[in-house]
N, C-alpha and C positions, 0 to 999 in steps of 0.2 A: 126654799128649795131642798136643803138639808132633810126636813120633818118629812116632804114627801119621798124622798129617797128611804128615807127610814121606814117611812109604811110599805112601800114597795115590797124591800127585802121582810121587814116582820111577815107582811105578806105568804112569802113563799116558804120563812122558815117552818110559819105554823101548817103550813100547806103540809110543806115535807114532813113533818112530824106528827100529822092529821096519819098521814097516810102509812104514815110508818107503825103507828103505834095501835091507832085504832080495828079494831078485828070485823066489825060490822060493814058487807062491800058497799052497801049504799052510803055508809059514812066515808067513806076511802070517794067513793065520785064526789061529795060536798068538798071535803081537803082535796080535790083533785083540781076541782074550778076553783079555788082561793087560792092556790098554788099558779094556776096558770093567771087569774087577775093579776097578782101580782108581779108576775114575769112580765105580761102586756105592758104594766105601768114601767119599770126599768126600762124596759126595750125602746117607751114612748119617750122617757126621759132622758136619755145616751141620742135619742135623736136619728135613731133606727127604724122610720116610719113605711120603706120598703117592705121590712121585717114583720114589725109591727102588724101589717095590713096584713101578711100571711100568717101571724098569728090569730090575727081579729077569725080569720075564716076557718082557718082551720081546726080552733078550740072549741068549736061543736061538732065537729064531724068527729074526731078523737074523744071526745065523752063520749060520742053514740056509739062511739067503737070498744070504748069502756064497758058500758051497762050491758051491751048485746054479750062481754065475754064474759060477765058477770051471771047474766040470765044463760047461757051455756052452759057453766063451769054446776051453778042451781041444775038442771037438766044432766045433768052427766050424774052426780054425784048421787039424785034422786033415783035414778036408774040401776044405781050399784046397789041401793039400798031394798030398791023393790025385789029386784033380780037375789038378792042373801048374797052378794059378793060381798059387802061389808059388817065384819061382827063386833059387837061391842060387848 
């Protein structure tokens, strides 16, 4: 029971640090679902199956909610560039 508490948490640590460190947004959405796998797994193992169940459903609506502000933030920034509001 130990070993899988320990994957859990490695789980989230490399999540968090996926997401912390890495610069590429589609790499930050991959650490974002291994971050949240791992949270589902604790939540399932503390025996928080209520919880659980609203994680289960809600960690795809929240990545789509991810990538759409990623595909935005792409659209905004391509717009300053066309526009010559950004100079390098």
């Amino acid at each position: 029971m130990e070993f899988v508490i320990f994957i859990a948490f490695a789980l989230m640590l490399i999540g968090a640090a996926g997401i912390i460190l890495l610069k590429k947004p589609l790499d930050k959405v991959i650490m974002f679902s291994i971050l949240d796998a791992g949270f589902l797994l604790s939540v399932v193992l503390f025996k928080y199956l209520d919880v659980a169940l609203f994680i289960a459903l809600s960690g795809p609506l929240s990545t789509l909610v991810f990538i759409m502000a990623i595909v935005k933030i792409k659209e905004i920034r391509f717009k300053k560039v066309e526009s010559g509001e950004i100079h390098d």
